[in-house]
Structure formats: structure tokens, C-alpha cells
C-alpha positions as CSV (number, residue, x, y, z in Angstrom):
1,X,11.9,-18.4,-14.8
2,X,14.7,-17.5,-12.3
3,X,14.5,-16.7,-8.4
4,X,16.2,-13.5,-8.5
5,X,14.2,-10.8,-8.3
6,X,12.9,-9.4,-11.5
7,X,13.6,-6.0,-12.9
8,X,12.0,-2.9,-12.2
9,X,9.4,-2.8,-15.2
10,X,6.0,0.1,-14.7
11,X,2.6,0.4,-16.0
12,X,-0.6,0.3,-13.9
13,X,-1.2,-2.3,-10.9
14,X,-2.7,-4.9,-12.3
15,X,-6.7,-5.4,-11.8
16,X,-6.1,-2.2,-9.4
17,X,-9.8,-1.6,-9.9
18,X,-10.2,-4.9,-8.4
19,X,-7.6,-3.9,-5.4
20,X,-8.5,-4.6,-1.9
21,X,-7.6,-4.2,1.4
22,X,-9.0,-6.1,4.6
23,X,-10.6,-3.6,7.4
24,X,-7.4,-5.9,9.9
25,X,-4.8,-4.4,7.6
26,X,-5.7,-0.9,8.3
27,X,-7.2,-0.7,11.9
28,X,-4.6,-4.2,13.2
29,X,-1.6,-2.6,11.4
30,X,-1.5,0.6,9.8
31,X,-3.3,2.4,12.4
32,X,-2.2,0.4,15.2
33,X,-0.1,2.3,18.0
34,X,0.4,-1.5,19.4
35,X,1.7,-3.5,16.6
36,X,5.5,-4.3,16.8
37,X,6.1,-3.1,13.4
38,X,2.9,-1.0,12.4
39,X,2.7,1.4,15.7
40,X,5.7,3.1,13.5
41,X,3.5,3.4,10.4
42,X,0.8,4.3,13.1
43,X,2.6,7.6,14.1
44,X,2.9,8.8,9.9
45,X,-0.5,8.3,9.5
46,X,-1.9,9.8,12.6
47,X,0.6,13.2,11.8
48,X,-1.8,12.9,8.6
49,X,-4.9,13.4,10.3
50,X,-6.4,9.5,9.7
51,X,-7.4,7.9,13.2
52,X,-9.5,4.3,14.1
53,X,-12.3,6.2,13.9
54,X,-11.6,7.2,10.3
55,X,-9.8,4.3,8.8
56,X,-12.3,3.7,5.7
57,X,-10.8,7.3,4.6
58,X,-7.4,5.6,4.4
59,X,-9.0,2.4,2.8
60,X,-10.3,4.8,0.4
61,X,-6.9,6.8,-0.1
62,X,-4.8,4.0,-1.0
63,X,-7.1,2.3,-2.9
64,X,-7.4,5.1,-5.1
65,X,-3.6,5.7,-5.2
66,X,-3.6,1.9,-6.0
67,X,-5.9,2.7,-9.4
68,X,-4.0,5.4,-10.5
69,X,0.0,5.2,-9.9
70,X,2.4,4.0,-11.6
71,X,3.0,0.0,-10.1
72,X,6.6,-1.2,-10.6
73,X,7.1,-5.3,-10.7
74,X,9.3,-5.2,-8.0
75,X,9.5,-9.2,-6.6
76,X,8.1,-12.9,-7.3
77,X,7.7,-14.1,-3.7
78,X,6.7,-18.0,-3.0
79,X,3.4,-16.8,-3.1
80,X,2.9,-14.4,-6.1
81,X,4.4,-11.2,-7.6
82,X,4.8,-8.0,-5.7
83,X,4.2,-4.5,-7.4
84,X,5.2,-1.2,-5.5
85,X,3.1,1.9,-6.2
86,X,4.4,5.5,-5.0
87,X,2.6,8.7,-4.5
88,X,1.5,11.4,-2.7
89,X,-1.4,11.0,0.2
90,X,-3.2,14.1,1.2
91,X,-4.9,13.2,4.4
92,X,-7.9,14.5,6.5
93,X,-5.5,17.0,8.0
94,X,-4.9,18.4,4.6
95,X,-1.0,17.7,4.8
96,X,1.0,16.3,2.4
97,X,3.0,13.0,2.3
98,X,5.6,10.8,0.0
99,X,4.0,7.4,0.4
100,X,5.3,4.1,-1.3
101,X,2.7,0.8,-1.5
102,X,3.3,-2.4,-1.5
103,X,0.4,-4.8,-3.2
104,X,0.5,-8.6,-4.3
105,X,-0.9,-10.2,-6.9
106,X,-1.7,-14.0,-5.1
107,X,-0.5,-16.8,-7.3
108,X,-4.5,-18.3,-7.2
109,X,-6.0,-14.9,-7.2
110,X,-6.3,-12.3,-9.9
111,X,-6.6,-8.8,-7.9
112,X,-3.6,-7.0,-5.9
113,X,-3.5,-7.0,-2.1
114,X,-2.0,-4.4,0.1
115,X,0.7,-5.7,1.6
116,X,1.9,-2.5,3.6
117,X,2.8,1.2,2.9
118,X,5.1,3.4,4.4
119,X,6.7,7.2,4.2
120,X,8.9,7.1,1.0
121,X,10.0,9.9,-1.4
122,X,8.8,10.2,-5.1
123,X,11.0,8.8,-7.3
């Protein structure tokens, strides 16, 4: 096994029926207008109609994008491999947006994690 990164392979996210994603993830990052680097994430998915007070609804979203995209094998980090999942998110506002997912697949765990997800164009 090398260190570079691996080549873009697709097929489902593996155990994405098993997926999760912490209720700090979503309401400390995703939906926070005061994180250094998720109050920019915050803005794209408040223009989407999700809010604090309905962050389950975006648990729910991108676990459900998470069990039925495409993954690609994107990375091995130092802690496990890295998938990325694209798609669209309709939120409660009814708009429409690219999104792109990023999960990880711990090296002593068997089920992806979200690592983040951001505004990104199909492929």
C-alpha cells in the first residue's frame, strides 16, 4: 500500500445504512454562523431553508444522500479512508442545491462518518 492518494473508484458508501452523523456536527459546524470555517457552510444551508431549530431535517437529508449516491474512494488519511458522495439537496425551502459530502470510514470502525459537505456541482 502507497501514501498517495488512491484513485477515484465508485460504488455505494460503504455500510451507508450504518452512516452517522453527531447532532455537534450539524448544529457546532454546519449550521453554525460562528464557526471559523462552518459560518460559510452556515449561510448555504440557511439560503436552503434548514435552521438550529430544524437541524434533524439536515441530519436526515444527508443521511439519506449518504445511502443512496454514488461514494467515490477519494483518500486514505492516517486515520481511515475517505469516500465523497455528490448530490442534490432539496431543502425545507423547497430550493435546490449541488451538494458534495465528505464521510470516513475510521480505521477501527466499520460505518462512514460525515466529515463535512459543502456547495459543489454534479459531476
Amino acid at each position: 500500500m502507497t501514501n498517495e492518494p488512491s484513485s477515484k473508484s465508485s460504488a455505494r458508501l460503504p455500510s451507508g445504512e450504518h452512516a452517522i452523523i453527531s447532532r455537534d456536527k450539524i448544529t457546532d459546524y454546519l449550521l453554525s454562523a460562528s464557526h471559523p470555517i462552518g459560518r460559510f457552510k452556515a449561510v448555504f444551508f440557511f439560503s436552503l431553508g434548514y435552521s438550529i431549530n430544524n437541524w434533524e431535517l439536515l441530519r436526515q437529508d444527508l443521511l439519506h444522500l449518504a445511502r443512496s449516491g454514488e461514494a467515490l474512494t477519494v483518500q486514505q488519511s492516517p486515520y481511515g479512508q475517505k469516500y465523497e458522495v455528490r448530490g442534490s439537496l432539496v431543502g425545507p425551502s423547497g430550493r435546490r442545491a449541488d451538494l458534495v459530502t465528505v464521510w470516513i470510514v475510521l480505521d477501527s470502525e466499520t460505518y462512514p462518518r460525515l466529515v463535512t459537505a459543502y456547495p459543489g456541482d454534479e459531476p
